[in-house]
C-alpha positions as CSV (number, residue, x, y, z in Angstrom):
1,X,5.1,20.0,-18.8
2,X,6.2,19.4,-22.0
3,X,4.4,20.4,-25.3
4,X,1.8,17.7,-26.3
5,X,0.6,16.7,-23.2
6,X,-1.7,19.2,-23.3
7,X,-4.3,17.7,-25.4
8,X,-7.0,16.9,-22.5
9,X,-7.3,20.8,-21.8
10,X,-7.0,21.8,-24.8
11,X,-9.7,19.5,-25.8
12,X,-11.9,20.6,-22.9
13,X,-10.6,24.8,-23.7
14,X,-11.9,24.9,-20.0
15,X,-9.9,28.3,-17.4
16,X,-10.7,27.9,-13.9
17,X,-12.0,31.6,-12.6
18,X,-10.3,30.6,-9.2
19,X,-6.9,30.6,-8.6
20,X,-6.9,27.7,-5.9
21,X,-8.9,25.3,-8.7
22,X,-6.1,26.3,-11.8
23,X,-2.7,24.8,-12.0
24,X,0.6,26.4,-13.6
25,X,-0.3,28.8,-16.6
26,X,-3.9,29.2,-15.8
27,X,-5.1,25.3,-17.0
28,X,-7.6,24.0,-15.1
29,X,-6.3,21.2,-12.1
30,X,-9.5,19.8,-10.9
31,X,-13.3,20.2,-12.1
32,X,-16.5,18.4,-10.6
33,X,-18.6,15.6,-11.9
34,X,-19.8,17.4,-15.7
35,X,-16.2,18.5,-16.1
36,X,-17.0,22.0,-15.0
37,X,-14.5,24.2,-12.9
38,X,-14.9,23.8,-9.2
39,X,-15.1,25.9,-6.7
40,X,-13.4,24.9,-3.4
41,X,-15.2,26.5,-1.3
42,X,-18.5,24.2,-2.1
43,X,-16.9,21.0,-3.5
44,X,-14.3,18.7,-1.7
45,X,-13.6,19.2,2.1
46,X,-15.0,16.9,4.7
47,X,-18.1,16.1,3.6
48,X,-16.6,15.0,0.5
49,X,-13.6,12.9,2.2
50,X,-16.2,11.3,4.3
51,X,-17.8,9.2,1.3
52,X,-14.0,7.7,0.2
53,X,-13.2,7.1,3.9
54,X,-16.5,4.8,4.2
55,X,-16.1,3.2,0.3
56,X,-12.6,2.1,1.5
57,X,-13.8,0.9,5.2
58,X,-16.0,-1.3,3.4
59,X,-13.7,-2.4,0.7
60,X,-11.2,-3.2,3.4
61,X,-13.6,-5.4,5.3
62,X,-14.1,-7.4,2.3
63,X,-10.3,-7.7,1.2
64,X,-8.8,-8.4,4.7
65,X,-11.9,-11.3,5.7
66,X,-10.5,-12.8,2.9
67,X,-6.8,-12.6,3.0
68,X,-6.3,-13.0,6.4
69,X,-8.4,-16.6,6.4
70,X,-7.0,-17.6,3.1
71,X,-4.4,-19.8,4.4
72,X,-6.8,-21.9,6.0
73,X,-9.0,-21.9,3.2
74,X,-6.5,-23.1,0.8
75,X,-5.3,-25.5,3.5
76,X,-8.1,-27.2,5.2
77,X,-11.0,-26.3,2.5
78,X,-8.7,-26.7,-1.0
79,X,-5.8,-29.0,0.8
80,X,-2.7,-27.4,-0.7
81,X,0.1,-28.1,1.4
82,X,1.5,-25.2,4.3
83,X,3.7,-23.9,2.2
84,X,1.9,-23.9,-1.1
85,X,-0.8,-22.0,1.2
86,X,1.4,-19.3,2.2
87,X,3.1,-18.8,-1.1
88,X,-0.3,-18.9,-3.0
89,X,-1.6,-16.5,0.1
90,X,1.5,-14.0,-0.3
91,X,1.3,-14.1,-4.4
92,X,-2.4,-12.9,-3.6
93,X,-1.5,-10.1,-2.0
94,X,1.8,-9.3,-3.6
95,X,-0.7,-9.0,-7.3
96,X,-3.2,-7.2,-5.5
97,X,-1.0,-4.6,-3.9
98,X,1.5,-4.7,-7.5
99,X,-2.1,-4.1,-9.2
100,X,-2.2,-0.5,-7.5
101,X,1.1,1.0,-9.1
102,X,-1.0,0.3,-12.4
103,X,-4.3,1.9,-11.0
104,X,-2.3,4.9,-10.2
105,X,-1.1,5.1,-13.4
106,X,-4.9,4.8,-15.3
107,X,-5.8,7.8,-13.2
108,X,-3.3,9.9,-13.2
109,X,-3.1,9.3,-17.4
110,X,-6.3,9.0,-18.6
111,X,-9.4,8.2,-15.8
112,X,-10.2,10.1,-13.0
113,X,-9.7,8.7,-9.8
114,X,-13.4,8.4,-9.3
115,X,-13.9,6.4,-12.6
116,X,-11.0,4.0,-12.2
117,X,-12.8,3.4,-9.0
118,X,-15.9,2.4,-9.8
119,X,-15.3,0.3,-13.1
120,X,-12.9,-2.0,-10.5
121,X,-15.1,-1.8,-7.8
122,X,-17.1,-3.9,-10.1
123,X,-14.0,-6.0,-11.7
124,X,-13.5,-6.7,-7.3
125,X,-17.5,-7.6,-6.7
126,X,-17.7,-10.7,-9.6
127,X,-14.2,-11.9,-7.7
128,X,-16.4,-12.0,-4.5
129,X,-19.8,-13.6,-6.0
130,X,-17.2,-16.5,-7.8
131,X,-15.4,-17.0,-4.2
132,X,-19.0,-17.1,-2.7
133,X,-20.1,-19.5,-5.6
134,X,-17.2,-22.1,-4.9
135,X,-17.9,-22.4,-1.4
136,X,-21.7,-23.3,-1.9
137,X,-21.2,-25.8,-4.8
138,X,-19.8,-29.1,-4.2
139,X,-18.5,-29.9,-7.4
140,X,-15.8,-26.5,-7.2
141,X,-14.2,-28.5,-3.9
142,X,-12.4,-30.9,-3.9
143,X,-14.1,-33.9,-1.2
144,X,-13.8,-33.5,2.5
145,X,-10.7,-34.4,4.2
146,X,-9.5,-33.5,7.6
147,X,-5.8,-32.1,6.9
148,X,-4.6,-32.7,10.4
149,X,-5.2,-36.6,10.6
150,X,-5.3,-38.3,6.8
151,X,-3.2,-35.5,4.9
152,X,-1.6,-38.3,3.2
153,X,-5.1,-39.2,1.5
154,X,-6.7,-35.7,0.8
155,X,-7.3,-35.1,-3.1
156,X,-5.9,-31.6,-3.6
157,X,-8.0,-28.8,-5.4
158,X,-7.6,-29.5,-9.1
159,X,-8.5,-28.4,-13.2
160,X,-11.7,-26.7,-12.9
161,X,-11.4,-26.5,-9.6
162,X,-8.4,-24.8,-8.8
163,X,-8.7,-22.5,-12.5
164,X,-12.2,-20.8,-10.3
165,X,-10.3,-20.4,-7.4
166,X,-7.6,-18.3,-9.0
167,X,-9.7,-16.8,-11.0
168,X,-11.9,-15.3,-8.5
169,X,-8.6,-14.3,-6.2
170,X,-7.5,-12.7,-9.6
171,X,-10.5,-10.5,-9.9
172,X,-10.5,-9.4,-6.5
173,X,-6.6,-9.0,-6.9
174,X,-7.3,-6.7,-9.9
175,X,-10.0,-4.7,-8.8
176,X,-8.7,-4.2,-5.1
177,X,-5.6,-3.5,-6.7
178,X,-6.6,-0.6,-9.0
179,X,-8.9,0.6,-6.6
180,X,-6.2,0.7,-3.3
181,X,-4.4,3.7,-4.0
182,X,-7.0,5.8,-5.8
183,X,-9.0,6.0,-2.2
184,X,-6.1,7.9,-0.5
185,X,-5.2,10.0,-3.3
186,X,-8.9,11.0,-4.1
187,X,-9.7,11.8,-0.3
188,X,-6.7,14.0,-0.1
189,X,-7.6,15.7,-3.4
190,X,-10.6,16.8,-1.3
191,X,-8.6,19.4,0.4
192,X,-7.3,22.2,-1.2
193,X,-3.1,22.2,0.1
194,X,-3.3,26.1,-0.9
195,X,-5.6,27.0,1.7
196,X,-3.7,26.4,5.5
197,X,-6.4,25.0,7.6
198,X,-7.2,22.3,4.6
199,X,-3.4,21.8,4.4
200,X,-3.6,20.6,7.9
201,X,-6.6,18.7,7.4
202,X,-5.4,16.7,4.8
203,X,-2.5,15.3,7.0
204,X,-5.8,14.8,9.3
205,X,-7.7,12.6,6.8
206,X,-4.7,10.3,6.3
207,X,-4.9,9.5,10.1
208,X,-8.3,8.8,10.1
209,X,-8.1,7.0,6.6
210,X,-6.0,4.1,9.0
211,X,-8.7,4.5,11.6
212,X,-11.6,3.5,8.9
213,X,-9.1,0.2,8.0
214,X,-8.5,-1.0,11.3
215,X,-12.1,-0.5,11.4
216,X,-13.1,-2.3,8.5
217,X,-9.9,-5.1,9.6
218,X,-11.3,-5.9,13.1
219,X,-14.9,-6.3,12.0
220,X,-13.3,-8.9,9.2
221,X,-10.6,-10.5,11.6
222,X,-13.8,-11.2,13.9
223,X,-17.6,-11.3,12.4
224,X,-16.4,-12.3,9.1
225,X,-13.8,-14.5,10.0
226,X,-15.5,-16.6,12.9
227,X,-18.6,-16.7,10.6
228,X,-16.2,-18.1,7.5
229,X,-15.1,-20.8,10.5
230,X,-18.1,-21.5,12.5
231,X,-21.1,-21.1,10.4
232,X,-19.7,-21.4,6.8
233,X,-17.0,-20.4,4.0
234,X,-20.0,-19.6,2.1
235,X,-21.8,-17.3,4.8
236,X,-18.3,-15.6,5.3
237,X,-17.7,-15.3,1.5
238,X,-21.1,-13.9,0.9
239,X,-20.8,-10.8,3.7
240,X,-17.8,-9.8,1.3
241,X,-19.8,-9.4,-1.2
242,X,-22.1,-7.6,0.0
243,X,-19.4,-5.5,2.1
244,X,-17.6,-4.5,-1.4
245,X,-21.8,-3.9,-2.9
246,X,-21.7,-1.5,0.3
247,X,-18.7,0.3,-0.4
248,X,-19.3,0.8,-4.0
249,X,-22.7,2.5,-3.7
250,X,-20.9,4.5,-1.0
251,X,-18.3,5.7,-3.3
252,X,-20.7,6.6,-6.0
253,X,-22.9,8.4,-3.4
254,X,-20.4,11.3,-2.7
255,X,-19.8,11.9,-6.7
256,X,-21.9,15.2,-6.8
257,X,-19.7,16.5,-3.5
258,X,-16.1,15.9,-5.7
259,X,-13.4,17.5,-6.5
260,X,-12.0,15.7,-9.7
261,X,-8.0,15.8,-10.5
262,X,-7.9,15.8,-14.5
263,X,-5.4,13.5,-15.9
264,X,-2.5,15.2,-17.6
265,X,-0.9,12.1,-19.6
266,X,1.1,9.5,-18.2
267,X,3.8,10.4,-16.0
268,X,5.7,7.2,-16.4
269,X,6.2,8.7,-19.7
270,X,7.4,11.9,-18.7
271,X,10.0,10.1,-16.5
272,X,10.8,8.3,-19.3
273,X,11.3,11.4,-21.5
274,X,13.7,13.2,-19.3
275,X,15.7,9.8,-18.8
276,X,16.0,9.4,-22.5
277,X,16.8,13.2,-23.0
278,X,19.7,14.0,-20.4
279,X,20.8,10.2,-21.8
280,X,20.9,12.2,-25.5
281,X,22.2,15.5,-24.4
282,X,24.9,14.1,-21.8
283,X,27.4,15.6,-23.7
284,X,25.3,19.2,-24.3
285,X,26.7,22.2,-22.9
286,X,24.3,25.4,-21.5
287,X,24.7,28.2,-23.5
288,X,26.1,31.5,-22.5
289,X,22.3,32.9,-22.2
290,X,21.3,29.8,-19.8
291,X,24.4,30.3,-17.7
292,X,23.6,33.7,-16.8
293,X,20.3,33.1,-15.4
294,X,21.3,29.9,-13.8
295,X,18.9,27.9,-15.9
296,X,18.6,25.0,-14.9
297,X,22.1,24.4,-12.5
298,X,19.7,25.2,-8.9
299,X,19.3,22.0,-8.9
300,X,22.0,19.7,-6.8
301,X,20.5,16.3,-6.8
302,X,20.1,13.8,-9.9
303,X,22.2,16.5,-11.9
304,X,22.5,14.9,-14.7
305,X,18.8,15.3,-15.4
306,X,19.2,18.9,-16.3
307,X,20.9,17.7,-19.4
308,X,17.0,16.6,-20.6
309,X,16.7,20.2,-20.5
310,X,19.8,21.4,-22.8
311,X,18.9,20.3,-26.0
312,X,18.4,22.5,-29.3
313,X,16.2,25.8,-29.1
314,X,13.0,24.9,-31.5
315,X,13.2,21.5,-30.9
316,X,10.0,20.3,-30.3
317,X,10.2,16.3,-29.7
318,X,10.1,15.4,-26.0
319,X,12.0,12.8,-26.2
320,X,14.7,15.5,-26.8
321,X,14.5,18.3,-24.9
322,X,12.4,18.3,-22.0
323,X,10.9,21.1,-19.9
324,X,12.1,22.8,-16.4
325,X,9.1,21.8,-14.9
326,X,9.1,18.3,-16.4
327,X,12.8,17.9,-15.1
328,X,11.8,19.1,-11.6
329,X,8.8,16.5,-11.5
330,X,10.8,13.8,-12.3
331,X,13.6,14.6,-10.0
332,X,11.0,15.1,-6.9
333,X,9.4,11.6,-7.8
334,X,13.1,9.7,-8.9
335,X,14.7,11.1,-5.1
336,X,11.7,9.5,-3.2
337,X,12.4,6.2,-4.8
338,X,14.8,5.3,-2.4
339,X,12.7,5.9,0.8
340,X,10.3,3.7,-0.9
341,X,12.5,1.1,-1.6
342,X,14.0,0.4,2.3
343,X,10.2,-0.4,3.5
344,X,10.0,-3.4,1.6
345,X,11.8,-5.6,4.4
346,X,9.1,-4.5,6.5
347,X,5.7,-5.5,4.4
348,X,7.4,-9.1,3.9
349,X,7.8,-8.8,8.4
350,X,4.6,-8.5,7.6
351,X,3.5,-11.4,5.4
352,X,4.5,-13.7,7.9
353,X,1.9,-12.8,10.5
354,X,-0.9,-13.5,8.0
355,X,0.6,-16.7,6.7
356,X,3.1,-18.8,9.0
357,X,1.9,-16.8,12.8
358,X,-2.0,-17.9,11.6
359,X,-0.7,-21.3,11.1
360,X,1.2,-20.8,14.4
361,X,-2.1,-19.9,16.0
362,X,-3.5,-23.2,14.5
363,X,-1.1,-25.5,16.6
364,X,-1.9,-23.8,19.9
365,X,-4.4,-23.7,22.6
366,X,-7.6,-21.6,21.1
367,X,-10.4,-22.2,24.2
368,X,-11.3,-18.8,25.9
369,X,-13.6,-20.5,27.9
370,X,-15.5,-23.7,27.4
371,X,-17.6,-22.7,24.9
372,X,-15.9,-19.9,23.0
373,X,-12.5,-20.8,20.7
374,X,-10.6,-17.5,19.0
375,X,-9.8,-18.3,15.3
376,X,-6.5,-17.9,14.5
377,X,-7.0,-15.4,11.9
378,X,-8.3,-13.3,14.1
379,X,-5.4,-12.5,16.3
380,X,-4.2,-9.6,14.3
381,X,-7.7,-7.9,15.2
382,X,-6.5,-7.6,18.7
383,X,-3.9,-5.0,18.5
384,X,-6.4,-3.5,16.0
385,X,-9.1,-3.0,18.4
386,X,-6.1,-1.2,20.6
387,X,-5.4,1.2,17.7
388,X,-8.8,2.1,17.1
389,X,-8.6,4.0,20.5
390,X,-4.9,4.8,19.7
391,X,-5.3,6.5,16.3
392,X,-8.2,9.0,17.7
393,X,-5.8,10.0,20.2
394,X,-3.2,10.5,18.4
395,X,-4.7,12.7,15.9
396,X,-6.7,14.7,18.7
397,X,-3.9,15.1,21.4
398,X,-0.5,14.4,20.1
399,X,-0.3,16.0,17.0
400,X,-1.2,19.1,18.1
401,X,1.2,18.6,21.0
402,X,3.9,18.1,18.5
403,X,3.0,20.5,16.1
404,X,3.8,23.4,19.3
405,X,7.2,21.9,19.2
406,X,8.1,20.9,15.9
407,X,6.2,23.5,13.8
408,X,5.2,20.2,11.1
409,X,1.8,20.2,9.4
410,X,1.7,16.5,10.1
411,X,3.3,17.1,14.1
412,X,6.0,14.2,14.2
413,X,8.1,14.5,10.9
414,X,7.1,11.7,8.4
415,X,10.5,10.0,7.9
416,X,10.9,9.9,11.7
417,X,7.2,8.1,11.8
418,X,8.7,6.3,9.4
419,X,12.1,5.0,11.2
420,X,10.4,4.1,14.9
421,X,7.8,1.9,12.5
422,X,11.0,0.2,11.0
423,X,12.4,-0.7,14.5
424,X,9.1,-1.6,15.6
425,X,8.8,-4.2,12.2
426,X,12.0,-5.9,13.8
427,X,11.2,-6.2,17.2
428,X,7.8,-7.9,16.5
429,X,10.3,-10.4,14.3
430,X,12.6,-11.0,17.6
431,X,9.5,-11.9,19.6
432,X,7.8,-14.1,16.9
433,X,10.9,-15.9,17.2
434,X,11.4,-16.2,20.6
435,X,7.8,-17.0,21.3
436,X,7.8,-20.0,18.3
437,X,11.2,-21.6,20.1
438,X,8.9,-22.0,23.3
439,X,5.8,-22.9,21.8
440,X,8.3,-26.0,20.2
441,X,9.8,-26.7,23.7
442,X,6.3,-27.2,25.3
443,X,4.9,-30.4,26.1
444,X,1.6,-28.8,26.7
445,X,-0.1,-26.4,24.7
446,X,0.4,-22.7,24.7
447,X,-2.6,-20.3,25.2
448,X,-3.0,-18.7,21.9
449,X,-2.2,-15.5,23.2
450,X,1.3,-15.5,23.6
451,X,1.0,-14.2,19.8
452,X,-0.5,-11.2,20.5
453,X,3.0,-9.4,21.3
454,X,3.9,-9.9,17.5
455,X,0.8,-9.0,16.2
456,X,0.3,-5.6,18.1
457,X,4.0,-4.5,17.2
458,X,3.9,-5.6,13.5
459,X,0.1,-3.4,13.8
460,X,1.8,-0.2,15.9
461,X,5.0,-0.6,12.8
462,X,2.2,-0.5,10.0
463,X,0.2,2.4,10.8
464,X,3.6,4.7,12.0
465,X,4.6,3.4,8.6
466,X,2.4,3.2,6.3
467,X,0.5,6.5,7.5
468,X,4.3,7.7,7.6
469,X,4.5,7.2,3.9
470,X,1.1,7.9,2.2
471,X,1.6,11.9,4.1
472,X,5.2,11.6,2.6
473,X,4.6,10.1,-0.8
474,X,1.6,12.5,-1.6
475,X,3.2,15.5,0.2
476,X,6.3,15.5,-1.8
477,X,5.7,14.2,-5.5
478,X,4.3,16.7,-8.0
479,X,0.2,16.8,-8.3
480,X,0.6,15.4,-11.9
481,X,2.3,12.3,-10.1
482,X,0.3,12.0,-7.0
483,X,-1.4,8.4,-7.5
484,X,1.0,6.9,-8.7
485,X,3.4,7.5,-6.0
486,X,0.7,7.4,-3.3
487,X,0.4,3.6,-5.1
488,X,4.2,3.3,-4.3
489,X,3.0,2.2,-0.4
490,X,0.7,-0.4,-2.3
491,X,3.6,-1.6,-4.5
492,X,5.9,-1.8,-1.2
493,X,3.8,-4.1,0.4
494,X,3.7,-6.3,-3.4
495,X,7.3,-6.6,-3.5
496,X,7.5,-7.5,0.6
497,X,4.8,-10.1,-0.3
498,X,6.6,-11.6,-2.9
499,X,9.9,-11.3,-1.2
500,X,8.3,-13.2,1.4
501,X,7.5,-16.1,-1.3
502,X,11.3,-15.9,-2.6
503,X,12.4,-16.0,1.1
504,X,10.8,-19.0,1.3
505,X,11.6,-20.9,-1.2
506,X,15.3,-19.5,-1.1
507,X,15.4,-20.5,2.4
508,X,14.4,-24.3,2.3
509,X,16.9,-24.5,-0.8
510,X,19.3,-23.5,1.5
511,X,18.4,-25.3,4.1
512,X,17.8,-28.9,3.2
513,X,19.5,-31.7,4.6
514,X,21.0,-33.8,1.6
515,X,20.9,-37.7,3.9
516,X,18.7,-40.6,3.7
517,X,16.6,-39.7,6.4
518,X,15.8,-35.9,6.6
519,X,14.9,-34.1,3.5
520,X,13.5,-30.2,2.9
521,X,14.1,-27.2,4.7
522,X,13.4,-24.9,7.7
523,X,9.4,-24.4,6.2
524,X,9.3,-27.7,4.2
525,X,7.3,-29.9,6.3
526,X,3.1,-29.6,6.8
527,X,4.0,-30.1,10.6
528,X,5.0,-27.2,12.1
529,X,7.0,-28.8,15.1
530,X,9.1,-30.4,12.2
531,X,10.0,-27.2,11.0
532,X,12.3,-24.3,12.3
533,X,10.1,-21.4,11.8
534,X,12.1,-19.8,14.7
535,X,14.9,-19.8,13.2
536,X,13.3,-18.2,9.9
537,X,12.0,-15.4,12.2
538,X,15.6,-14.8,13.5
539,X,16.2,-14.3,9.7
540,X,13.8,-11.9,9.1
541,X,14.5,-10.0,12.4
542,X,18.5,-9.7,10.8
543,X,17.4,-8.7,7.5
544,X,15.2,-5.9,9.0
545,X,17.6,-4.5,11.5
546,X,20.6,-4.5,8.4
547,X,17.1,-2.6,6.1
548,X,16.8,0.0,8.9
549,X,20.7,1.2,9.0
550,X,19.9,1.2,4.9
551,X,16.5,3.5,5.3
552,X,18.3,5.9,7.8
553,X,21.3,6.5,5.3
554,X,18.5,7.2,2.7
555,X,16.6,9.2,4.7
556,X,19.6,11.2,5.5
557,X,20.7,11.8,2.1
558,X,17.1,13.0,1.4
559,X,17.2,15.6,3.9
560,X,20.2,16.7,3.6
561,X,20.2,18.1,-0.1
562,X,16.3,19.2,0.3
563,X,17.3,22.8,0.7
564,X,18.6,22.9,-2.4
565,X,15.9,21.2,-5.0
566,X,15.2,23.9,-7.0
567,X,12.6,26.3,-7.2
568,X,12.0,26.7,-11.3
569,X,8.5,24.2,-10.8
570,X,5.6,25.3,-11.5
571,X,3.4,27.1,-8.6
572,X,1.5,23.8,-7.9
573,X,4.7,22.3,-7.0
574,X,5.7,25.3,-4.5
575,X,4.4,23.0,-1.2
576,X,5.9,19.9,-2.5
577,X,9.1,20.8,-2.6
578,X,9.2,22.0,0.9
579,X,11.1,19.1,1.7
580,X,13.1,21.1,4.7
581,X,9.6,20.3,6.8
582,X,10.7,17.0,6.3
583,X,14.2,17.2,8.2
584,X,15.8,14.6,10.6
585,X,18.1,17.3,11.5
């Protein structure tokens, strides 16, 4: 780390008296709730973990009933159009999930992770009492209209109105945002990577991290959705609340149990510091002294970053001569960048399902039995309900089973998880397709559960995925980086969110019919027999099949110089760079 960054411990002049609680050069990595060194052997572990997993079960609850129903919120309770629903839905969630690069970046700079999460715990809670508040008071609707049979005549959501709406969506947006990736990387600081049966734990805790959201999802894609339907938006809206008051006293409950990460500066700075350095120094030449001792040429990918490294001897500025270990840090988090960047494709997949396949469900036959109808939003709790039995087994059974064979930590490699979750994202694409171009030959109406398919493959893709990436991000990105890249799953899902938005839009500008009597696109109509969603599904299945050929050339670049990143980081960064556990080889 360079010189300056120091300040916090210097500040603090606090030594751990343990080597597992002390980072490089003695400093002190992580301290409990009065800033005191901690001792893992009575702070962290399971006990500890257990609070975050229940704060973020709860907080999930409260997000997803809201998300997942938002489409028919906006459409049938604030009358925007389809596809001002689903665009307003995915810039929702694209914010929200963008939100959590920047929470990452609070923590790992200047709050702890528990801190960061409880001041936006908050900022999400008065997003949830203004939702609640809008759906009790009259004058924050616009009047009642039925969508479906006078569309023509419905006064959309307007002024006051609509400025509430966003605003409380904005709150939640932040605070879920800055709150998302601080659970996982606070959990996993819980277990000490230096001690092996922890290490193995911690791969553990992200499995059952998934198993507390699908959790938290179902109970929202059912209670809390068929109470938002069936009894009232305000009902539903109000359980949020007091699902996110929940997790928040949860989270605070576990603080005497922590083990705190201290923030050591912004990394984004230090990235930005060895950038501008190697940029200076591009033309700097190792001296005879630093050839000799092979300082810093061990290192074979992103090479020109050891120029940051070069500079003059005695020359203090960062900006001109970084570090070893500052180098190394940025390398490990620049050459994951590009695994991040090929699971994009997939989270927009995604986006449909809880925008266009809810509408889908809307169209379709909904009757169980007589008396009992399934909402539409509360398909994707379904395949859910199948992983909640699925995830338990996996981490029980098959892991271990793999772990005999492959001699990982985490049993089936990570970027392998990662790949079959990619295939999986395009497959549940081709059957969305094929399963829209019968529902728009039928002259009857099809039971709503020709769209579970989709939904459990898009659900089976996101946890190999997502769980896939979290144990990859964290795993391999130095500790002074670790929520921010852990937040690089969150910002995944933002851009897929919004690329889903631009799809959209991109696509019925593409698509429309310049005559006298059609206009619009594939998705420009409020009527989805009018549109060709099917074909837009065959789209998205192409696009994700070309992104997975594009993750498997990354993910084969990655392993394939991982046995020579170099070994000049400091001793916290001796796991992380283990990359060769990692291998598709």
């Amino acid at each position: 780390m360079a010189e300056g960054e120091n300040g916090w411990h210097e500040r603090n002049n606090m030594v751990s008296t343990k080597e597992e609680d002390s980072g490089h050069g003695g400093k002190l990595d992580f301290v409990d709730r009065k800033g005191r060194p901690c001792n893992s052997d009575k702070l962290g572990g399971v006990k500890a973990a257990a609070f975050v997993l229940v704060a973020q079960g709860f907080d999930a609850m409260a997000l997803i009933a809201v998300q997942n129903n938002l489409i028919r919120y906006l459409y049938s309770d604030m009358h925007f159009s389809v596809s001002e629903s689903a665009n307003a839905v995915t810039n929702f969630v694209g914010t929200a999930n963008l939100l959590s690069l920047a929470g990452g970046l609070l923590s790992d700079s200047f709050l702890t992770r528990f801190k960061t999460m409880s001041i936006f715990s908050v900022v999400e809670m008065m997003g949830y009492f203004l939702l609640t508040a809008q759906a009790y008071l009259p004058s924050l609707k616009p009047p009642r209209c039925s969508m479906d049979s006078f569309r023509n005549n419905c006064q959309a959501a307007h002024g006051v109105q609509k400025g509430v709406m966003f605003l409380a969506l904005y709150l939640i947006a932040l605070g879920s945002g800055f709150i998302k990736s601080n659970f996982l990387a606070h959990g996993a600081d819980q277990f000490d990577q230096r001690i092996p049966h922890q290490k193995k734990m911690l791969f553990n805790f992200f499995n059952w991290a998934y198993f507390g959201l699908c959790l938290g999802s179902v109970v929202a894609l059912t209670l809390l959705v068929w109470v938002q339907d069936n009894v009232g938006r305000f009902w539903g809206f109000g359980i949020s609340a007091s699902a996110m008051i929940i997790s928040f006293l949860a989270l605070i409950s576990g603080n005497t149990l922590y083990r705190n990460k201290i923030p050591n500066g912004s990394p984004l700075t230090r990235i930005l510091q060895v950038l501008a350095a190697a940029f200076r120094n591009r033309k700097s030449q190792l001296t005879e002294e630093e050839k000799r001792t092979g300082f810093p040429q061990q290192s074979t990918k992103l090479r020109f970053l050891n120029k940051a490294a070069f500079g003059i001897n005695g020359d203090s500025n960062p900006w001109h001569r970084c570090s070893v270990d500052q180098v190394e840090e940025s390398r490990a988090f620049l050459r994951i960048l590009p695994i991040f960047g090929s699971t994009i494709v997939m989270n927009c997949a995604i986006a449909q399902l809880q925008t266009f396949s809810v509408q889908q469900g809307s169209t379709m036959r909904t009757s169980i039995t007589q008396d009992f109808k399934v909402p539409p939003a509360s398909l994707g709790a379904i395949p859910l309900v199948v992983l909640i039995f699925l995830v338990p087994l996996y981490d029980l059974y098959l892991i271990p089973f793999a772990r005999h064979f492959t001699r990982h930590p985490a049993g089936i490699p990570t970027l392998y998880r990662t790949g079959f979750g990619l295939i999986l994202s395009a497959a549940s694409m081709a059957v969305a397709a094929m399963v829209e171009t019968k529902r728009r030959t039928n002259v009857e109406k099809m039971p709503i559960t020709y769209l579970l398919p989709q939904f459990f493959l898009s659900a089976l893709s996101e946890f190999l995925t997502r769980v896939g990436l979290v144990e990859f991000f964290y795993s391999q990105s130095p500790p002074e980086m670790r929520s921010m890249s852990v937040a690089l799953n969150s910002f995944s899902v933002s851009l897929g969110y919004f690329m889903s938005s631009l799809l959209v839009s991109l696509t019925n500008w593409a698509t429309r019919k310049n005559n006298a009597h059609s206009s619009g696109g594939w998705l420009a109509h409020n009527d989805l027999n009018e549109d060709h969603l099917n074909w837009f599904y065959w789209l998205l299945c192409g696009i994700s099949v070309v992104n997975f050929f594009c993750y498997v050339l990354c993910a084969l670049s990655y392993t394939k110089n991982s046995g020579s990143t170099s070994q000049l980081g400091h001793q916290n960064s001796r796991i992380l760079v283990e990359i060769k556990d990692d291998s598709l080889a």
